[in-house]
C-alpha positions in Angstrom: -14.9 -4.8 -6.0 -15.6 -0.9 -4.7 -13.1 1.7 -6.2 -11.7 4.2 -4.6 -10.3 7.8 -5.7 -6.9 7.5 -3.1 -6.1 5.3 0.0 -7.8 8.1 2.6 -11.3 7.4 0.8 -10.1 3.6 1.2 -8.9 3.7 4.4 -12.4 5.8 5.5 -14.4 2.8 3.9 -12.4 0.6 6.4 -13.4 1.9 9.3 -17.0 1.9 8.2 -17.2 -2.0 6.7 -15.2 -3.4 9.9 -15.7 -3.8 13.3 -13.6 -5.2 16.1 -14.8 -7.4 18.6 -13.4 -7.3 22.4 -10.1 -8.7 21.6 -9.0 -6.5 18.9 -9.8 -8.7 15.9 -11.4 -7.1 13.0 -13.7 -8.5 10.9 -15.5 -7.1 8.0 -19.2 -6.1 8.1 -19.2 -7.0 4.1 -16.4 -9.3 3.9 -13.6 -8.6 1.3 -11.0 -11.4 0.9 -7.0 -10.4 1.8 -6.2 -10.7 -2.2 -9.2 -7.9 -2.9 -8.1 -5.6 -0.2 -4.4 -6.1 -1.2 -5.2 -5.5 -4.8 -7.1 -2.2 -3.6 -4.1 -1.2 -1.5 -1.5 -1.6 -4.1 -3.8 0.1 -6.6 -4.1 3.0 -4.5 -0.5 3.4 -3.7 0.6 3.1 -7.2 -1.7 5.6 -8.5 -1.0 7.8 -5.3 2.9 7.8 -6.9 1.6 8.4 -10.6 -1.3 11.3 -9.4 2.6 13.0 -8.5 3.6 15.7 -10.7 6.0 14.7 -12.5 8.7 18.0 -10.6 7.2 16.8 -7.7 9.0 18.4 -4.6 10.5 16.0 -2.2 8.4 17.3 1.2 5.4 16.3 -1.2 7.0 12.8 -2.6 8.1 12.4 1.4 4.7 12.8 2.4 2.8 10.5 -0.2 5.2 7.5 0.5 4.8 8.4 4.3 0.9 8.0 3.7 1.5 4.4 1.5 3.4 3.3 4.3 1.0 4.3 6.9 -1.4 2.0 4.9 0.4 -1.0 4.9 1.5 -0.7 8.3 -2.6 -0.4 9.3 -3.4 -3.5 6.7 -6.6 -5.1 8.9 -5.2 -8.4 7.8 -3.0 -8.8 11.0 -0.9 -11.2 9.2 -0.2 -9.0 6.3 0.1 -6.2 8.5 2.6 -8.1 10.2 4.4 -8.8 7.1 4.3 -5.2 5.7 6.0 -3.9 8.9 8.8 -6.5 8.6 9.3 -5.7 5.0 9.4 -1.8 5.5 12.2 -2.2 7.6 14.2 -3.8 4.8 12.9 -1.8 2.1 11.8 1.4 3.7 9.8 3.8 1.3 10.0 7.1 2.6 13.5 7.3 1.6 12.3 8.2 -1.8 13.0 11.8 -2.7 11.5 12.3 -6.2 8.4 10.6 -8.1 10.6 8.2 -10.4 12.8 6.8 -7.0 9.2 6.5 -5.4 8.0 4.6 -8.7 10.9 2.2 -8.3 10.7 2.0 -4.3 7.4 0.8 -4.2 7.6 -1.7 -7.2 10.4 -3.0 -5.6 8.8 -3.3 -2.2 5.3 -4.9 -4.1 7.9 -7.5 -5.7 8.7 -8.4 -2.4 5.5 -8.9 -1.2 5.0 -11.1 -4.1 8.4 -13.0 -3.8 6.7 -13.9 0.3 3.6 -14.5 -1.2 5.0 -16.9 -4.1 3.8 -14.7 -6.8 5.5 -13.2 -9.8 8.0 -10.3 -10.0 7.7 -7.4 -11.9 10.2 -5.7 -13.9 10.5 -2.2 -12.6 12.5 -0.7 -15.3 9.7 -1.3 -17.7 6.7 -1.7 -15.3 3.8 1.2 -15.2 0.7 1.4 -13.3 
């Protein structure tokens, strides 16, 4: 699996590896599956919340959740692109004003991804990336 330093580098390698075919779908040039991009995905966004200083400001911790969202909601997985938007909208992210709400926002939105997805929970007063 390719690592990447942040979701930009990620989201750059996207538009690079896909392409999309006359009626919109994309496909990938090097196929990844939906569980190795989602992995990358939550990766990225959990380390975008922990590369946050600690005092973080809240335009800054504002503008890093704004980016994860951004992400999800441009998953190339239509179905969990689909499922991402839904989910924002019940749990939306940029609400978060410093680094530890942000921490808690997103684990609780990646537990409900995992609660549609039949996977297992984590707990996000003791959970770290």
């Amino acid at each position: 699996i390719k690592e990447f330093d942040d979701a930009k580098e990620f989201k750059k390698w996207i538009k690079r590896n896909t392409k999309t075919d006359e009626g919109g779908n994309v496909s990938f040039i090097q196929p990844m599956t939906k569980e190795e991009i989602g992995r990358q995905m939550w990766d990225d966004s959990h380390g975008s919340i922990e590369s946050l200083d600690d005092n973080a400001d809240e335009k800054t911790v504002k503008k890093t959740m704004k980016k994860i969202e951004t992400s999800f909601k441009h998953h190339p997985c239509m179905e969990c692109q689909i499922e991402a938007k839904k989910n924002l909208k019940e749990l939306p992210i940029t609400k978060s004003k410093t680094k530890q709400e942000a921490k808690q926002t997103l684990c609780e939105f990646h537990n409900k991804v995992n609660d549609n997805l039949g996977k297992p929970s984590f707990d996000c007063n003791s959970w770290s990336f």
